[in-house]
C-alpha positions in Angstrom: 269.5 46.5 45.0 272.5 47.3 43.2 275.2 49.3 44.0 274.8 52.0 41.4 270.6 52.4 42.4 271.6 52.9 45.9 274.3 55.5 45.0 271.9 57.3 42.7 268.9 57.1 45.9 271.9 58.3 48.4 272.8 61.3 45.5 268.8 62.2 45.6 268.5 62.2 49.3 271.5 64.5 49.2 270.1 66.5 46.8 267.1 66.7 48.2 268.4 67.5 52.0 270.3 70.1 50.1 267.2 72.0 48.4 265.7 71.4 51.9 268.6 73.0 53.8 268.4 76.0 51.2 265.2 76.6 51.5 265.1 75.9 55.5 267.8 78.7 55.4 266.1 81.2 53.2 263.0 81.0 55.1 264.6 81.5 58.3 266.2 85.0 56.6 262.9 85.8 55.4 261.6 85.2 59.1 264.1 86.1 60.7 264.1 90.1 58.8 260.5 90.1 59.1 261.1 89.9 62.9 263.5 92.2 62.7 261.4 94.6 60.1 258.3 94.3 62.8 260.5 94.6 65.8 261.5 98.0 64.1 258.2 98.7 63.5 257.3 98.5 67.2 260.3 100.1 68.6 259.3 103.6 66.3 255.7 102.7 67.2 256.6 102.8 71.0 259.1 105.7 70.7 256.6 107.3 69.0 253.5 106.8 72.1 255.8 107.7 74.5 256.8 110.9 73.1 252.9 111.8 72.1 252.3 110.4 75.7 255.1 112.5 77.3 253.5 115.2 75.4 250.3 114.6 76.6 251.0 114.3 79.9 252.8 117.4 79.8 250.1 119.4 78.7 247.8 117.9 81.0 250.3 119.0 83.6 250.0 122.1 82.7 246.5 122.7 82.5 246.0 121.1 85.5 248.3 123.4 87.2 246.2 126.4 85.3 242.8 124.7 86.9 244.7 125.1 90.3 246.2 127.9 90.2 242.8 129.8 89.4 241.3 127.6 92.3 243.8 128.9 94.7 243.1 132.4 93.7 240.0 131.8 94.0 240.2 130.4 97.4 242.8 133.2 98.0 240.6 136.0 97.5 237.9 134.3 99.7 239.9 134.2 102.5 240.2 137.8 102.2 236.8 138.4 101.6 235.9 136.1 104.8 238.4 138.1 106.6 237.5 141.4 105.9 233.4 140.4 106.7 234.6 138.9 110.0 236.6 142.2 110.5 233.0 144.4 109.7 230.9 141.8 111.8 233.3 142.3 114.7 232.9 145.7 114.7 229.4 146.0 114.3 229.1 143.6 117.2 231.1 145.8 119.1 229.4 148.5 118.3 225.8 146.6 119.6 227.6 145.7 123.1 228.4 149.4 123.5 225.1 150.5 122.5 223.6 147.5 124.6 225.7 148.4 127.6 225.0 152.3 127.1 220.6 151.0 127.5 221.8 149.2 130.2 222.7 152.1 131.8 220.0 154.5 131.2 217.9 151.6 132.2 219.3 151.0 135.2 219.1 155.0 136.1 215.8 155.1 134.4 214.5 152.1 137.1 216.7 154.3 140.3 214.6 157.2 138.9 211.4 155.7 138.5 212.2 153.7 142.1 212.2 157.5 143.6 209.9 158.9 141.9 207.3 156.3 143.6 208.9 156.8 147.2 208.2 160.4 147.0 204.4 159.6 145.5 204.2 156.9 148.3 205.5 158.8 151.3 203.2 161.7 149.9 200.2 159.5 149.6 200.9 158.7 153.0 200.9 161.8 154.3 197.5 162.8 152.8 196.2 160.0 154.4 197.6 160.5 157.4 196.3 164.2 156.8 192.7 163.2 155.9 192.6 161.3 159.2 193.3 164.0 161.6 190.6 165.8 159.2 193.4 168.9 158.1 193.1 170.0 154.7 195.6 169.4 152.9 199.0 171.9 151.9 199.0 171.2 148.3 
């Protein structure tokens, strides 16, 4: 091989590394802005979920507060409705231990009366006997 082939084969390597190189490079740009381009693309995409999650959750927040707050009014005016039936079923129970304690008594005089009442019939029916033995009529 001659000096002057070899030279011309060295000059279209060279050449041809060249075109390479270039096109090496521009496809690296092109790849390298498409990264870029998409990484853009993302970055608004995520801004933009974050902010309509934010959002969101915000107004999920918010309603859920709503839901509560109604709950503990709710809950609130319960209470108070418990408290004011315990309040009436404590005073009607007090008012059946007075009334039970009142029957008590009159039962308790009633049975003292009823207790003398059959002494006096007793000792009476004794005495008629006894009168009916010694063969007296009787006073009454």
């Amino acid at each position: 091989m001659s000096r002057a082939g070899l030279a011309e084969r060295i000059d279209t390597v060279e050449h041809r590394m060249d075109s390479m190189e270039q096109r090496l490079d521009a496809s690296f740009n092109a790849l390298s802005t498409q990264i870029l381009e998409s990484r853009r693309e993302n970055d608004g995409a995520h801004s933009a979920m974050r902010t309509e999650f934010a959002r969101d959750m915000s107004t999920f927040r918010t309603e859920v507060a709503g839901e509560f707050s109604t709950m503990r009014a709710g809950f609130e005016s319960l209470e108070a409705a418990i408290g004011d039936s315990r309040g009436e079923v404590t005073g009607q129970f007090s008012d059946v231990r007075v009334r039970f304690e009142k029957l008590e008594i009159a039962l308790a005089n009633g049975l003292e009366d009823s207790r003398r009442f059959m002494m006096i019939v007793h000792e009476d029916t004794l005495a008629k006997i006894a009168l009916i033995g010694e063969g007296r009529p009787s006073s009454s």
